[in-house]
PyMOL Python script that loads the backbone (N, CA, C, O; Angstrom):
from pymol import cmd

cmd.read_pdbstr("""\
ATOM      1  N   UNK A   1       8.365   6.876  -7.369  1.00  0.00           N
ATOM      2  CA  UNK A   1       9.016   6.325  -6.205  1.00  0.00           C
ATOM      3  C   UNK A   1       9.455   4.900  -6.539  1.00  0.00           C
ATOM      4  O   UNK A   1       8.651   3.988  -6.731  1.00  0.00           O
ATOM      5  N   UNK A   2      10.359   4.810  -6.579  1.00  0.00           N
ATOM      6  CA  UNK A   2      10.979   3.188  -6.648  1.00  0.00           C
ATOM      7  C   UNK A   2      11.103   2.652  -5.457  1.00  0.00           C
ATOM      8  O   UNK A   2      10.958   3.150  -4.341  1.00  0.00           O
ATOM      9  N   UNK A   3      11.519   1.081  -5.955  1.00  0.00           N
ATOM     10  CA  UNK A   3      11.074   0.027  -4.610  1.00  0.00           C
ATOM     11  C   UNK A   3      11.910   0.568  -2.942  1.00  0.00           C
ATOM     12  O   UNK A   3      11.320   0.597  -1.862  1.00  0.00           O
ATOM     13  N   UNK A   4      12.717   0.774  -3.067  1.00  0.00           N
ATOM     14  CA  UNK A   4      13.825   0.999  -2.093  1.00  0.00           C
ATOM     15  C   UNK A   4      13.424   2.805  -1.456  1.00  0.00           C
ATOM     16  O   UNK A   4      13.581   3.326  -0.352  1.00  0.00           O
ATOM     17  N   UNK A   5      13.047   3.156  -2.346  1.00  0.00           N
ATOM     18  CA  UNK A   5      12.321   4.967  -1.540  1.00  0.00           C
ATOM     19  C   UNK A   5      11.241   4.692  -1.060  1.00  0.00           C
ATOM     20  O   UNK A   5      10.833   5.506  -0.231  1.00  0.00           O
ATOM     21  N   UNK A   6      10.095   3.142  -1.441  1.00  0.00           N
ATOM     22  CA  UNK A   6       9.437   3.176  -0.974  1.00  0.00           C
ATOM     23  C   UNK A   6       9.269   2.076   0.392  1.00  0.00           C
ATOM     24  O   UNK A   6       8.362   1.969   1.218  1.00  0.00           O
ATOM     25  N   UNK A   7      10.317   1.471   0.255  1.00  0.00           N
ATOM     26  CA  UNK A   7      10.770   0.086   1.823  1.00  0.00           C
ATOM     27  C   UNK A   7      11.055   1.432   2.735  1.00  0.00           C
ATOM     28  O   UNK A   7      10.753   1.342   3.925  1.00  0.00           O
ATOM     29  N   UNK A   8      11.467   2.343   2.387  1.00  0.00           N
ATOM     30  CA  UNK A   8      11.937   3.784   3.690  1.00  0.00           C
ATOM     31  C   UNK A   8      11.198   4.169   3.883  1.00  0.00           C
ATOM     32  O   UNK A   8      11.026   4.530   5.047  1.00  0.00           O
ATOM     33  N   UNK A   9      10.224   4.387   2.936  1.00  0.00           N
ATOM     34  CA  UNK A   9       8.782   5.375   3.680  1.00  0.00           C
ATOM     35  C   UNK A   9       8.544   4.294   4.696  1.00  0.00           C
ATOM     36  O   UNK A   9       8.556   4.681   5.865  1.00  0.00           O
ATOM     37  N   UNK A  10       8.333   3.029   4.484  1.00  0.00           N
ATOM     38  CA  UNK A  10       7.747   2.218   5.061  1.00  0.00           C
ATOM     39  C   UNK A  10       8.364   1.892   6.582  1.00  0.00           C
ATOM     40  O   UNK A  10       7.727   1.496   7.558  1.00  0.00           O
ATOM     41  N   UNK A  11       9.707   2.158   6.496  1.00  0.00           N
ATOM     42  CA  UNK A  11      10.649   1.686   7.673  1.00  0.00           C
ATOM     43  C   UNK A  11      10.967   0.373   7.774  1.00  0.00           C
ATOM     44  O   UNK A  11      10.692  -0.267   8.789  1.00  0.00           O
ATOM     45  N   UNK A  12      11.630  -0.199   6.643  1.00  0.00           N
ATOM     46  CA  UNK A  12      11.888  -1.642   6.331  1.00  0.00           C
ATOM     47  C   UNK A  12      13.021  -1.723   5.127  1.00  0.00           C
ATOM     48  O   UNK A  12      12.934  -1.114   4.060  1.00  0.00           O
ATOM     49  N   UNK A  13      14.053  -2.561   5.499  1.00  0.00           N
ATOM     50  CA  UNK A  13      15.002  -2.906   4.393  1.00  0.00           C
ATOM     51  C   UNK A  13      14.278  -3.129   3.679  1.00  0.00           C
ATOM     52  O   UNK A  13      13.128  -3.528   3.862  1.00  0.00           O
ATOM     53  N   UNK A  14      15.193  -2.762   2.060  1.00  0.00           N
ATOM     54  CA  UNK A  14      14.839  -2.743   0.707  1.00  0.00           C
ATOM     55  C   UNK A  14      14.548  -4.328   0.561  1.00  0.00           C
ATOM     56  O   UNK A  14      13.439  -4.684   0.164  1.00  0.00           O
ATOM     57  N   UNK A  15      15.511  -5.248   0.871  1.00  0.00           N
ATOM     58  CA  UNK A  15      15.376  -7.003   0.863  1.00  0.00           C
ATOM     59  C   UNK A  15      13.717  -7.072   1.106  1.00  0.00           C
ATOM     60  O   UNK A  15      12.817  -7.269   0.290  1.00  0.00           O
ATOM     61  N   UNK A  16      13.673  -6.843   2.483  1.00  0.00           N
ATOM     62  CA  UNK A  16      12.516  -7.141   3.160  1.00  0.00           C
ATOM     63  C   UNK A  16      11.289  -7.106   1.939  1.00  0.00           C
ATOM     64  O   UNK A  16      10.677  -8.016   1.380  1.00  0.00           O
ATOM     65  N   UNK A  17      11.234  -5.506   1.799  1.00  0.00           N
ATOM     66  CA  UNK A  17      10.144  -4.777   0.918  1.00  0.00           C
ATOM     67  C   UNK A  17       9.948  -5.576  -0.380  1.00  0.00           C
ATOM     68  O   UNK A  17       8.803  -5.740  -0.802  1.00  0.00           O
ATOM     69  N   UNK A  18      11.240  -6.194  -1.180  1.00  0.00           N
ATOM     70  CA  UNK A  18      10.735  -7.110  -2.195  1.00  0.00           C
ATOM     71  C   UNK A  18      10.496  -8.473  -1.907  1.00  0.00           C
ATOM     72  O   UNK A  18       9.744  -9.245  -2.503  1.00  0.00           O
ATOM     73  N   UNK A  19      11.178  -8.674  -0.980  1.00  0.00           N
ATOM     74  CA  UNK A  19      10.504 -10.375  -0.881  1.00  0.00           C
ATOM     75  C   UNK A  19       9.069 -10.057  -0.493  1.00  0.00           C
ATOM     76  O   UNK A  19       8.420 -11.093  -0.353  1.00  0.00           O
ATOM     77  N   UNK A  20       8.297  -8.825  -0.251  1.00  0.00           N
ATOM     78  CA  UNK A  20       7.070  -9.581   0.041  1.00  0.00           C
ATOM     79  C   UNK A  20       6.286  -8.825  -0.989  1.00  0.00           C
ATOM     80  O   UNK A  20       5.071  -9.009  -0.917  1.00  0.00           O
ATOM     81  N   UNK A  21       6.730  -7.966  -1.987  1.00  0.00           N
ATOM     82  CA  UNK A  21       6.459  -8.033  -3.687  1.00  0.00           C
ATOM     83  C   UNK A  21       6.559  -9.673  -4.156  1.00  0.00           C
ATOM     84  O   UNK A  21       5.619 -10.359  -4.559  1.00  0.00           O
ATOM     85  N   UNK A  22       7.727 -10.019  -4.014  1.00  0.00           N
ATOM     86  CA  UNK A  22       7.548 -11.352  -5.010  1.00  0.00           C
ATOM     87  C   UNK A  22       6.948 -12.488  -3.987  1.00  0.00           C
ATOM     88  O   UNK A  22       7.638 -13.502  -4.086  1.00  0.00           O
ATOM     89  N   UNK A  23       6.287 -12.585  -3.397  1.00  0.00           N
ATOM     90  CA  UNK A  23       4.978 -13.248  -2.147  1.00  0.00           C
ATOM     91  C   UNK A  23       6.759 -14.305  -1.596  1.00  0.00           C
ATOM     92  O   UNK A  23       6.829 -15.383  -2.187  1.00  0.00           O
ATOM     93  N   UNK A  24       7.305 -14.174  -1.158  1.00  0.00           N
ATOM     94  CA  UNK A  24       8.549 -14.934  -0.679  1.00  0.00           C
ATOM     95  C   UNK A  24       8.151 -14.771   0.942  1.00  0.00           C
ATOM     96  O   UNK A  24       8.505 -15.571   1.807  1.00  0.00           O
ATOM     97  N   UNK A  25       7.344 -13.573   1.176  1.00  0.00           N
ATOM     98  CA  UNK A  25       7.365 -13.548   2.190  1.00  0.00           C
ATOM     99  C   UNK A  25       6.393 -12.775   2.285  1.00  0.00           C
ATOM    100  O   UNK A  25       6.030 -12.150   1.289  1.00  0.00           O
ATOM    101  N   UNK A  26       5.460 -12.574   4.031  1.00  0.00           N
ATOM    102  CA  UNK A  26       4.407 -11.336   4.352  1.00  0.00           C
ATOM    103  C   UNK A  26       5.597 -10.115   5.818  1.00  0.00           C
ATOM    104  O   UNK A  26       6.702 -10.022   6.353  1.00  0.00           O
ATOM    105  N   UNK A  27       4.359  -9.560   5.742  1.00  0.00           N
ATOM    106  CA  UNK A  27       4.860  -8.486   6.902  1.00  0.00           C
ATOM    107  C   UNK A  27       4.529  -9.257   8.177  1.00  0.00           C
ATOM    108  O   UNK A  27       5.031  -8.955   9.260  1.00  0.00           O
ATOM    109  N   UNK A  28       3.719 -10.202   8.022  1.00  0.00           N
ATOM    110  CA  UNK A  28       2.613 -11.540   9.359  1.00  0.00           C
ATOM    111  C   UNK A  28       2.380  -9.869  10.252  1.00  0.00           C
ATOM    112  O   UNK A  28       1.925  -8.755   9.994  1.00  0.00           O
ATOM    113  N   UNK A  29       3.155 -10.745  11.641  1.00  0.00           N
ATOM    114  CA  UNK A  29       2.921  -9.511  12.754  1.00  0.00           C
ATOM    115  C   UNK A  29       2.791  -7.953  12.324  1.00  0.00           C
ATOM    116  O   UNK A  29       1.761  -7.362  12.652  1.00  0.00           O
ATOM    117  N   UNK A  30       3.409  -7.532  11.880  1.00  0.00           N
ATOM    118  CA  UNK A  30       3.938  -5.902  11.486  1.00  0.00           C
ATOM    119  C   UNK A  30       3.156  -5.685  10.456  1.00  0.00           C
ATOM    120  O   UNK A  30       3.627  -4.778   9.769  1.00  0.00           O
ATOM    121  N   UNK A  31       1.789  -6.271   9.870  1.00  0.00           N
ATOM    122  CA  UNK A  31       1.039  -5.998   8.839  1.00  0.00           C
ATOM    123  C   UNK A  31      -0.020  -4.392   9.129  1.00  0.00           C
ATOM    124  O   UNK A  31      -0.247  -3.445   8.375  1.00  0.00           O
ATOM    125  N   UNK A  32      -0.436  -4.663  10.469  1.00  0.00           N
ATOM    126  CA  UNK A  32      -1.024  -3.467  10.485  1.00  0.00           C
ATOM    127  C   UNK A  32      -0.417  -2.387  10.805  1.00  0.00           C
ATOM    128  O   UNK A  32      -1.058  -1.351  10.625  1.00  0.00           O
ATOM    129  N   UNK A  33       0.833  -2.284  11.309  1.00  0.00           N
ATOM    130  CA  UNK A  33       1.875  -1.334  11.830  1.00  0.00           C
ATOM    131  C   UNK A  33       2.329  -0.743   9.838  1.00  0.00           C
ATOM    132  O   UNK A  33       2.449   0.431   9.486  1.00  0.00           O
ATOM    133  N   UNK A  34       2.419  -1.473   9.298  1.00  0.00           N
ATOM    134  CA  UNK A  34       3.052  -1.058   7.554  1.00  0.00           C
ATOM    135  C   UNK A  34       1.505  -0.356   7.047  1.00  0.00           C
ATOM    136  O   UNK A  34       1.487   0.847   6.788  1.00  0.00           O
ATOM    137  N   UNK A  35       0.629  -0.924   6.965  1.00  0.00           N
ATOM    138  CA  UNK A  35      -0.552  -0.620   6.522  1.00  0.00           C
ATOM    139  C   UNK A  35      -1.103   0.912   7.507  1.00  0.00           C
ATOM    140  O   UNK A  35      -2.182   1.414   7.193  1.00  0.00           O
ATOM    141  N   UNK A  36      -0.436   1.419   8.435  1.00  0.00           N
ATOM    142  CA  UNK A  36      -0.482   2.314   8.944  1.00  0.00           C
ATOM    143  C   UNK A  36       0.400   3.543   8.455  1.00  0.00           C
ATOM    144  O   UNK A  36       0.098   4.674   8.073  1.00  0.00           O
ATOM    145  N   UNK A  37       1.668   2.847   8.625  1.00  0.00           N
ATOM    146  CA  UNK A  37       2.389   4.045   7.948  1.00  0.00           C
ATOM    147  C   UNK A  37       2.106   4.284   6.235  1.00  0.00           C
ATOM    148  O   UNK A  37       2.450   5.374   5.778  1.00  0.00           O
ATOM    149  N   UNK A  38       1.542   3.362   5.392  1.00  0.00           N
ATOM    150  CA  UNK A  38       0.949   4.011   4.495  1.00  0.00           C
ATOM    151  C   UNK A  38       0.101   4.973   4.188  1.00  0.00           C
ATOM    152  O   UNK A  38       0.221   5.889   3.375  1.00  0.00           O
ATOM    153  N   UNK A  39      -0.881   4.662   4.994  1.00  0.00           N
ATOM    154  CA  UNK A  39      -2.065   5.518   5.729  1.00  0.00           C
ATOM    155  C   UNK A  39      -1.534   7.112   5.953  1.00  0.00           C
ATOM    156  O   UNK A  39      -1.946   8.145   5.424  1.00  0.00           O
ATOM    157  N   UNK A  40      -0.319   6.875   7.072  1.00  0.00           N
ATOM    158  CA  UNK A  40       0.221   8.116   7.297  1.00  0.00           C
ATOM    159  C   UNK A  40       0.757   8.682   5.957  1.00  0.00           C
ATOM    160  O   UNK A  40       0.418   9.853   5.782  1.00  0.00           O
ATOM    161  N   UNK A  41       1.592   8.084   4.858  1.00  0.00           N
ATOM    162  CA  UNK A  41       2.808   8.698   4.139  1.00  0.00           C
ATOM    163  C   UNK A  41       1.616   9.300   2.989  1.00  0.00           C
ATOM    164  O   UNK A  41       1.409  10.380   2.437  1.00  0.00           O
ATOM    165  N   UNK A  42       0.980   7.928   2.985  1.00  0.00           N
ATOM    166  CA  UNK A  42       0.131   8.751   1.364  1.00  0.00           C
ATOM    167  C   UNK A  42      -1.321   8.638   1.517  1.00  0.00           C
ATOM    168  O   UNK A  42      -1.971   8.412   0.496  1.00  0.00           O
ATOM    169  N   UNK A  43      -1.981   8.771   2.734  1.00  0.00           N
ATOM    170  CA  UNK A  43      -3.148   8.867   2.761  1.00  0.00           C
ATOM    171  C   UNK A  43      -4.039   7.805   2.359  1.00  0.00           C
ATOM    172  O   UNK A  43      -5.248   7.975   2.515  1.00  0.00           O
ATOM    173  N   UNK A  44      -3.634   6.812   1.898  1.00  0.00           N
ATOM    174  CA  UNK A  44      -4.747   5.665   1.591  1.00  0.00           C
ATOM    175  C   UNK A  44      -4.872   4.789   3.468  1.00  0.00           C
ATOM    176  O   UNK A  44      -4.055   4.289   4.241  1.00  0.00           O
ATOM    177  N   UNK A  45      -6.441   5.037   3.472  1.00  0.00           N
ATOM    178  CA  UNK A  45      -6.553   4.170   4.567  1.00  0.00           C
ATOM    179  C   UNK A  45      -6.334   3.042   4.861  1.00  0.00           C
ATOM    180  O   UNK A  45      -6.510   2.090   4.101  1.00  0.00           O
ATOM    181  N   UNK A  46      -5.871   2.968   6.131  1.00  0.00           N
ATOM    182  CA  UNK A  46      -4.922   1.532   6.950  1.00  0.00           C
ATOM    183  C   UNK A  46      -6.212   0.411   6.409  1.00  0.00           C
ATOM    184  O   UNK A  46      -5.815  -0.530   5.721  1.00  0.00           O
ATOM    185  N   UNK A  47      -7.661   0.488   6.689  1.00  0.00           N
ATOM    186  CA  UNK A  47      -8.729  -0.316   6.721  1.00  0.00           C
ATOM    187  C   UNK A  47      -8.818  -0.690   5.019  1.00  0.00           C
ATOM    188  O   UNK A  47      -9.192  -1.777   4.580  1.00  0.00           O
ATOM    189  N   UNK A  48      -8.424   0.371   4.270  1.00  0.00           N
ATOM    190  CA  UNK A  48      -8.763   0.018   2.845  1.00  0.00           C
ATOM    191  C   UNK A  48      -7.667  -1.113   2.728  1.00  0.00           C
ATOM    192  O   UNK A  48      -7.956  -2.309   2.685  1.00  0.00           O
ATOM    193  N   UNK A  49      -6.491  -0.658   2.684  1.00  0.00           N
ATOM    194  CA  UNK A  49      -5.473  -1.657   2.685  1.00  0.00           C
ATOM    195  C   UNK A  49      -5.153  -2.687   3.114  1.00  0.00           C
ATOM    196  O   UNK A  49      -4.300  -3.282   2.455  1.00  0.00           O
ATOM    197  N   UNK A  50      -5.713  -3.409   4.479  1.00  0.00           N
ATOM    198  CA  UNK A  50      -5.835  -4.348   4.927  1.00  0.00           C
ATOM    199  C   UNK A  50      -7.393  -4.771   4.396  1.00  0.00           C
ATOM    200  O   UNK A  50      -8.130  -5.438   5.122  1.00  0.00           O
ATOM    201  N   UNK A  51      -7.799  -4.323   3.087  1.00  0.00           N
ATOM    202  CA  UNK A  51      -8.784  -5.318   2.736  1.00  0.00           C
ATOM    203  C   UNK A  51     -10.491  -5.077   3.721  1.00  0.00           C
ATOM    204  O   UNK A  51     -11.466  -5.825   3.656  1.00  0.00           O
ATOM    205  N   UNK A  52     -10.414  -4.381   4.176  1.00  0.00           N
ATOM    206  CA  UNK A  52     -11.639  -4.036   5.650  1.00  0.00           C
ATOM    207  C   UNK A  52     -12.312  -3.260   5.078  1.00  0.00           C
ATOM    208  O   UNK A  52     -13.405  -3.394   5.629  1.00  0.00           O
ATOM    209  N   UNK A  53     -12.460  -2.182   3.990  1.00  0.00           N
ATOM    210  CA  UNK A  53     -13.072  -2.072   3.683  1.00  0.00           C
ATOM    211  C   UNK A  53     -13.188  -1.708   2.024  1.00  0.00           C
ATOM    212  O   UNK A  53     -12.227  -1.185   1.459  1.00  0.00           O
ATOM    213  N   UNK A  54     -14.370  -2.010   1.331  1.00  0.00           N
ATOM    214  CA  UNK A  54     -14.032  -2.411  -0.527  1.00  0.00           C
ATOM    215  C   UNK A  54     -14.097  -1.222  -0.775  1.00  0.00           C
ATOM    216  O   UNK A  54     -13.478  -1.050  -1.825  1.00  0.00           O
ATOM    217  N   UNK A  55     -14.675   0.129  -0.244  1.00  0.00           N
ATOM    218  CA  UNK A  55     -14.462   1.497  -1.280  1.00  0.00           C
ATOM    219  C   UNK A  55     -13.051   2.108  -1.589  1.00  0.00           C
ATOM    220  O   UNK A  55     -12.054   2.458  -0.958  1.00  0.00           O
ATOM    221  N   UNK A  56     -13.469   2.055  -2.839  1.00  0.00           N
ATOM    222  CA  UNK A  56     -11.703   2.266  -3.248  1.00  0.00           C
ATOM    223  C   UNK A  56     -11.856   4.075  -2.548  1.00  0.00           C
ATOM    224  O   UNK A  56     -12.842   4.793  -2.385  1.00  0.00           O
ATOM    225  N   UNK A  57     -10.469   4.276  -2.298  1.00  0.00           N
ATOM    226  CA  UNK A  57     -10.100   5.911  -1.432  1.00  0.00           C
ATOM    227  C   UNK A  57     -10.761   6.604  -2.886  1.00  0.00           C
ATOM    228  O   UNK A  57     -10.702   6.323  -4.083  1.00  0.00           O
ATOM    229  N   UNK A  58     -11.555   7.886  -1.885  1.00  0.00           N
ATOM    230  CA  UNK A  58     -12.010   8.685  -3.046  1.00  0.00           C
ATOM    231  C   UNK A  58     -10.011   9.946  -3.115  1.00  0.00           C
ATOM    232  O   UNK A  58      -8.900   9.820  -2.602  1.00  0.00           O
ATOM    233  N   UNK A  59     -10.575  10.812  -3.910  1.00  0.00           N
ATOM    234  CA  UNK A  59      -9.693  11.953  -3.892  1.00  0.00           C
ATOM    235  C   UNK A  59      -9.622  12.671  -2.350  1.00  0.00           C
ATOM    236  O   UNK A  59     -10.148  12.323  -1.293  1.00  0.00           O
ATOM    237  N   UNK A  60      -8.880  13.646  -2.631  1.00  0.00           N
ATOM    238  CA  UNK A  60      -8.136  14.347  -1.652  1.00  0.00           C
ATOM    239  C   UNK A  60      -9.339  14.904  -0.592  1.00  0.00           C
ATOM    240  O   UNK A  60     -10.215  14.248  -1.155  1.00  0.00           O
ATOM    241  N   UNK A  61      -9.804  15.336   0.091  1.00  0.00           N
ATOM    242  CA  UNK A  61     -10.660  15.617   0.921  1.00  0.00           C
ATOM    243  C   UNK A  61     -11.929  14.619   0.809  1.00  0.00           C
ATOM    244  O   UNK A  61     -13.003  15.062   1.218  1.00  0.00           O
ATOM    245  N   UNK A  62     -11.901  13.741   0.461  1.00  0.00           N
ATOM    246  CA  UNK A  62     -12.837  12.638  -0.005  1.00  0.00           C
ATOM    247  C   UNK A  62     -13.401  11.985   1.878  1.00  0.00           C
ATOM    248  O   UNK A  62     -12.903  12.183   2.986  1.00  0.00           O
ATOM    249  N   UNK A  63     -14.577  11.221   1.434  1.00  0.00           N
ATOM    250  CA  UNK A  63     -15.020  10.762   2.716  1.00  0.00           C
ATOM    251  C   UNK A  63     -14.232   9.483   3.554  1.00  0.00           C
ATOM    252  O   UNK A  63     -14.648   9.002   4.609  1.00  0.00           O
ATOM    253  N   UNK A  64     -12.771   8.975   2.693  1.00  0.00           N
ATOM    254  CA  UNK A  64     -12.089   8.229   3.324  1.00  0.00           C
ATOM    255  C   UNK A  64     -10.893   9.195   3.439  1.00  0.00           C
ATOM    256  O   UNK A  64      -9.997   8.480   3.888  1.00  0.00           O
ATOM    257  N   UNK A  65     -10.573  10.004   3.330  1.00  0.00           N
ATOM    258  CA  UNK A  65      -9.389  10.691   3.469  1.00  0.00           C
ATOM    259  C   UNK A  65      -8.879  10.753   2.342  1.00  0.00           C
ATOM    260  O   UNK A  65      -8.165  11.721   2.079  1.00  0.00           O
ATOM    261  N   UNK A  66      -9.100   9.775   1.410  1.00  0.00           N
ATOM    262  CA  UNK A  66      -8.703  10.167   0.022  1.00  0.00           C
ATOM    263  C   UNK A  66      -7.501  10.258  -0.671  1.00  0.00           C
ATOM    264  O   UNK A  66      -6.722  11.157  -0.355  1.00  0.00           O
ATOM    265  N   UNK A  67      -7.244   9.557  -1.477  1.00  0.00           N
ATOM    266  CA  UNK A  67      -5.654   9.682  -2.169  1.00  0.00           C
ATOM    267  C   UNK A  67      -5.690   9.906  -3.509  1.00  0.00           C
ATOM    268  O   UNK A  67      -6.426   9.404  -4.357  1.00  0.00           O
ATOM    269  N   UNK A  68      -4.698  10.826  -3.630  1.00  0.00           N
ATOM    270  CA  UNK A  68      -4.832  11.292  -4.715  1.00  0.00           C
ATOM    271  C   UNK A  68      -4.487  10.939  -6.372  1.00  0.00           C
ATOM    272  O   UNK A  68      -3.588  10.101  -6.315  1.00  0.00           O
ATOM    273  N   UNK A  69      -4.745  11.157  -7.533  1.00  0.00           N
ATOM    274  CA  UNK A  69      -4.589  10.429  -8.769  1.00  0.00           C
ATOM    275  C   UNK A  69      -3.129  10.034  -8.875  1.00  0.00           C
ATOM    276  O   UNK A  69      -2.702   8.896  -9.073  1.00  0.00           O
ATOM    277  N   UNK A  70      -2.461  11.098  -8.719  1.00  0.00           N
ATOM    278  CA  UNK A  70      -0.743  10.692  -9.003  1.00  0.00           C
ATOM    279  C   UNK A  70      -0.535   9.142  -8.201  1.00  0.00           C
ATOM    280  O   UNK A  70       0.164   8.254  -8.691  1.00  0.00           O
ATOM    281  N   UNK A  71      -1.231   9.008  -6.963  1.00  0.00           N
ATOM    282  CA  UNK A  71      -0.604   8.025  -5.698  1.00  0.00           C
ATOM    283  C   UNK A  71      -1.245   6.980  -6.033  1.00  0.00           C
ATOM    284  O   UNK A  71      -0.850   5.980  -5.433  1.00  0.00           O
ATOM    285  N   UNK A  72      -2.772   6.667  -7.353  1.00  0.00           N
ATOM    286  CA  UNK A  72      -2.799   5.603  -7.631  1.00  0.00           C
ATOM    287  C   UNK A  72      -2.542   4.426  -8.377  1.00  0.00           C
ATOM    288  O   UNK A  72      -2.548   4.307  -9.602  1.00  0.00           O
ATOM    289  N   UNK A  73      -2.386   3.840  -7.786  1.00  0.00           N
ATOM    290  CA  UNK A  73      -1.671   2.190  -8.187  1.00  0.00           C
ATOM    291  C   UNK A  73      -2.764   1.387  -9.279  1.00  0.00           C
ATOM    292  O   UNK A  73      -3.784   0.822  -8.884  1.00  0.00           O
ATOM    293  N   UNK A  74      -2.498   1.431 -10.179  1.00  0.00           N
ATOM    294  CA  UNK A  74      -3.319   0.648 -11.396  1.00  0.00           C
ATOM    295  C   UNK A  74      -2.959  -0.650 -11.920  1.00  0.00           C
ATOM    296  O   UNK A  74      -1.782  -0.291 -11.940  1.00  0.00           O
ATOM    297  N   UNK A  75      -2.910  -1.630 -12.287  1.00  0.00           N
ATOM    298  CA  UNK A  75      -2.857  -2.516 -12.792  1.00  0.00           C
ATOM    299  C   UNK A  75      -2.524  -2.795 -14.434  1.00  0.00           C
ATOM    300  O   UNK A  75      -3.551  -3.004 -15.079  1.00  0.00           O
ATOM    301  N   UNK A  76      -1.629  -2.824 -14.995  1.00  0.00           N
ATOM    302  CA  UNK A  76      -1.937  -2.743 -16.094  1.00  0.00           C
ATOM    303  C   UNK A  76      -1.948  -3.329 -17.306  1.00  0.00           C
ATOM    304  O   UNK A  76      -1.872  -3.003 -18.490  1.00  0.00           O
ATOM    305  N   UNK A  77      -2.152  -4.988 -16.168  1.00  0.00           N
ATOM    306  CA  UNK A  77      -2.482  -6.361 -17.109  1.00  0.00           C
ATOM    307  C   UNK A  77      -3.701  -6.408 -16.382  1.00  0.00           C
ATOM    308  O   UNK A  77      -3.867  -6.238 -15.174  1.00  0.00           O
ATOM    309  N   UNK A  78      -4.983  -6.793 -17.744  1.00  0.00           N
ATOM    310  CA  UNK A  78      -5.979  -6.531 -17.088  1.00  0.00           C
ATOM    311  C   UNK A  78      -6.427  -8.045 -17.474  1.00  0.00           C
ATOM    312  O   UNK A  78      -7.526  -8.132 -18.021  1.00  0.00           O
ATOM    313  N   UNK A  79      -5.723  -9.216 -17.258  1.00  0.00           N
ATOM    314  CA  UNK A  79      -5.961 -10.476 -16.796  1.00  0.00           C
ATOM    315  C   UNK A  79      -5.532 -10.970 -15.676  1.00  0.00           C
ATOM    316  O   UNK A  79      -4.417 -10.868 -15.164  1.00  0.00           O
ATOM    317  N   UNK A  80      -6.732 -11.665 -15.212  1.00  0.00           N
ATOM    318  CA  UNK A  80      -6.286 -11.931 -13.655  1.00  0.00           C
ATOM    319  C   UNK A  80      -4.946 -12.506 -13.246  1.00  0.00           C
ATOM    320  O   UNK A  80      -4.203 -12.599 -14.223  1.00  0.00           O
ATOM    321  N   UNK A  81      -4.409 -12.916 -12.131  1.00  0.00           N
ATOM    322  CA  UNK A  81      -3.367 -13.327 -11.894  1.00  0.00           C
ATOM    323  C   UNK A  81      -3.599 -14.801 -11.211  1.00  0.00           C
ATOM    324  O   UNK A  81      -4.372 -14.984 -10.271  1.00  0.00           O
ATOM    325  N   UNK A  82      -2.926 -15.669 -11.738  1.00  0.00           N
ATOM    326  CA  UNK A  82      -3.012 -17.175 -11.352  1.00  0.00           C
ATOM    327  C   UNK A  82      -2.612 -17.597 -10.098  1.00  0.00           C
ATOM    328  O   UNK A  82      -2.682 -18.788  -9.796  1.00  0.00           O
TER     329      UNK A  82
END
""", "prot")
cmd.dss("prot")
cmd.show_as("cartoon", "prot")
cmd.util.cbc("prot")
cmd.orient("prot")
């Protein structure tokens, strides 16, 4: 999914969706309304995502609802960020 298929899942211009990739900007108000429709599109919980709670989503029928391997997001500089 690239940036712009994923500002639509979200219901937000593509602009929008990268300025708050490159921290130019937040969602402020509409943070838990986005963190919801994630919730809805790919199953990672609204609470995980807003940081509320530290267990990372197990798999698919998992005790947070669970998201699955393809849908996770890895890191793959494994030095912190300044």
């Amino acid at each position: 999914m690239n940036q712009a298929e994923f500002a639509a899942t979200l219901g937000v211009a593509p602009k929008r969706y990268a300025s708050w990739e490159s921290d130019s900007s937040t969602p402020g108000k509409d943070l838990i309304a986005i963190a919801r429709r994630i919730e809805l599109a790919f199953g990672v919980p609204a609470a995980w995502t807003l940081g509320l709670n530290d267990n990372t989503p197990a798999g698919p029928g998992g005790p947070d609802g669970g998201i699955s391997a393809e849908y996770a997001i890895r890191d793959s500089n494994p030095e912190p960020a300044d």
